[in-house]
N, C-alpha and C positions, 0 to 999 in steps of 0.2 A: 559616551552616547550609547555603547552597544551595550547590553548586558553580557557575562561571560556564556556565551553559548556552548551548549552542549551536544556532544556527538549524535546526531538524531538515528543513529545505528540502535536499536532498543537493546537494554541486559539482557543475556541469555538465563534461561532458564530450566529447569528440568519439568516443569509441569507444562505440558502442549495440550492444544485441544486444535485437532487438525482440523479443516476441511473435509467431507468426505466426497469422492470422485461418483459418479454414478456406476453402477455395475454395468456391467459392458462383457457379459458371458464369461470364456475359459480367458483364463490370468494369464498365458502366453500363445502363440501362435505355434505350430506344431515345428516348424521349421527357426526359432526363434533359439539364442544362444543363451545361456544362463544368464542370472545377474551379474550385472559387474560390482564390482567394491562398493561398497558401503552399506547402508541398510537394506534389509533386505523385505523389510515390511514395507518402506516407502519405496522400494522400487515396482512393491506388487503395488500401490498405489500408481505408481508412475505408467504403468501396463495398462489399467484399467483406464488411465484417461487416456494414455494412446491408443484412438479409439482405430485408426488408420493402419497400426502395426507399422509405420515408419521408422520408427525408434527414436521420432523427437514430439514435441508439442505443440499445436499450432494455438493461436488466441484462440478463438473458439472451444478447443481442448479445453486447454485450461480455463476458460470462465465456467467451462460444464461442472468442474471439480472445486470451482469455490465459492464457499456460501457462508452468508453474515449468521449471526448468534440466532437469528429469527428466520434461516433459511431461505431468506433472498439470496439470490446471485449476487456476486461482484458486479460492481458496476463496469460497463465494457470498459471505458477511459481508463480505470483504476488497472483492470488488466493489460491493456497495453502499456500502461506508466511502467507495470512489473516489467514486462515483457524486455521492454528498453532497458530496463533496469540489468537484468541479468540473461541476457540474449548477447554476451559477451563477442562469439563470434560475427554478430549483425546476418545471421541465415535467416531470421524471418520466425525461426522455432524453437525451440527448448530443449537441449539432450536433457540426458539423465543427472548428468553433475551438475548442468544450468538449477534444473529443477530441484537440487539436492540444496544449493543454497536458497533458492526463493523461498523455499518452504519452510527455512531454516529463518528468515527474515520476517513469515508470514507467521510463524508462532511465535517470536519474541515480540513482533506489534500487538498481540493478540495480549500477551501480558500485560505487557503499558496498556493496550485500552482498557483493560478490566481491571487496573489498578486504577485507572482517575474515572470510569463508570461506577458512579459512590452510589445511584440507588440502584444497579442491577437493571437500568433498564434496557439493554442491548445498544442505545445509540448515546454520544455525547452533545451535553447544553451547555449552554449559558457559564455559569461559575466552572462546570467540570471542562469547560474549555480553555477557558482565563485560565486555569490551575495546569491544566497542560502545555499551554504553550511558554507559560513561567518556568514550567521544570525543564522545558529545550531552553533558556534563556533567551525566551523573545519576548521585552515588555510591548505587547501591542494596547495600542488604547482602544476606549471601550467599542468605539466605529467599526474598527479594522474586524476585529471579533465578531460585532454585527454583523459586518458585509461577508465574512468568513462562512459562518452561522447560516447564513443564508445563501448561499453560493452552493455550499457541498449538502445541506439537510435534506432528507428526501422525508414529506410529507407522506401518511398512510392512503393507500389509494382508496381504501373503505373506511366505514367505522370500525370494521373491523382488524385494521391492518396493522404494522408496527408502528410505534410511538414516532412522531416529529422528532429529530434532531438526527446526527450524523450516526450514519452507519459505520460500522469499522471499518470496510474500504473503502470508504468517503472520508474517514479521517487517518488513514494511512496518506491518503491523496493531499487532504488540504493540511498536512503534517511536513509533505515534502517538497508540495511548491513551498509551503513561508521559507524553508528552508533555503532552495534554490533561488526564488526573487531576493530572499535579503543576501544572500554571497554574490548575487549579481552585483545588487546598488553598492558590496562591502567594496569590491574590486572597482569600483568608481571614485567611491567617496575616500580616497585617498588621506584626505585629514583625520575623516573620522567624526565629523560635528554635524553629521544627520542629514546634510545637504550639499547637493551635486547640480552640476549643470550639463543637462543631456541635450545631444543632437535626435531629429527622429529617429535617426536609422538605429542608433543606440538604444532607445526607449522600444523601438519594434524589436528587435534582435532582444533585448531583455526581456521583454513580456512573451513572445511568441517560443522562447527555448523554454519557455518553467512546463512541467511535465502535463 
C-alpha cells in the first residue's frame, strides 16, 4: 500500500545559499566572550540575529533572519514548526549549536527546492509538486495534492508581487506534516492495507500533533 518512503532529512550539500539576518550594528557586545566551536562566519551570523545579546534566539529573532528566494519572510507557523524542531532543550529559544543545525537543515531544504523548482520561478506547482512528493515516496492522488496546493500557496498580494504557488518555507512545512500525518496513520494501520478504524480522541491527537 505504502510506497518505499524516503528519509524526508534532505542530501547535504556544499553549495548553500543562506538567509541573510538583518544588520543589527557591532557583531558582538563589548563584554561578550569569543565564538565557540564551529563556524565562525555563521556564528557572526548567529550575533546579528541575536538582536537582544542574550546568547540564544527567540521566534521573532529568527523570522528577522529568514527570507524566501523573493525576499519574503518565513512564514511565522513555518518558524515555530523549526523552532520545535530543533529547540532540543524545550527553553523557548535557540543557542548557538541549536542554530548551527537549523541552518544546516535550512540549506539542504533549499537544495531539494531548487532541484524540483524546474522553471526557476521561486515557489512550487502543480506537476513540481507531484514530482516531489513521489521522490519522498508519497504516492498522493491528484485531490490530496490540490488540497496541499492550496492550503500552503500563498497568492501575490499585488500585481506586482511573487508568482502563486508555494514558497520554500511553505514547502519545507507542507513537506513535513505529509510526512508526520502519514507516520501517524502508519503506526495505526497495523496491517498496512490503507485502512484503519479511528476513535475521536485518536483522529484529534493525529491531526492536532502534525507541525
Amino acid at each position: 500500500m505504502y510506497a518505499q518512503q524516503q528519509n524526508l532529512r534532505p542530501h547535504h550539500s556544499q553549495h548553500h545559499h543562506h538567509a541573510r539576518p538583518a544588520s543589527t550594528g557591532p557583531m558582538y557586545a563589548s563584554n561578550q566572550r569569543g565564538p565557540p566551536a564551529g563556524d565562525p562566519q555563521l556564528y557572526q551570523y548567529f550575533s546579528a540575529v541575536d538582536q537582544d545579546r542574550s546568547g540564544s534566539i527567540s521566534v521573532t529573532e529568527l523570522q528577522s533572519a529568514l527570507v524566501n528566494g523573493n525576499w519574503t519572510r518565513f512564514d511565522l507557523d513555518t518558524v515555530k514548526m523549526l523552532m520545535g524542531i530543533f529547540d532540543t532543550d524545550r527553553s523557548g529559544t535557540i543557542d548557538f549549536k541549536e542554530f548551527s543545525g537549523l541552518w544546516k537543515y535550512i540549506s539542504d531544504w533549499q537544495n531539494v527546492f531548487r532541484h524540483f523548482d524546474r522553471d526557476n520561478s521561486g515557489s512550487i506547482e502543480g506537476q513540481e509538486l507531484a514530482q516531489a512528493m513521489r521522490s519522498f515516496g508519497y504516492n498522493l492522488s491528484p485531490q490530496i495534492l490540490t488540497l496541499i496546493e492550496r492550503k500552503y500557496a500563498s497568492a501575490p498580494p499585488t500585481a506586482y508581487g511573487p508568482p502563486p504557488g508555494i514558497t520554500f518555507d511553505r514547502f519545507v512545512r507542507a513537506c513535513v506534516v505529509v510526512k508526520t500525518l502519514t507516520e501517524s496513520f502508519q503506526r495505526v494501520d497495523t496491517d498496512r492495507d490503507g485502512w484503519v478504524q479511528l476513535s475521536y480522541e485518536q483522529f484529534m491527537n493525529m491531526t492536532l500533533t502534525a507541525p
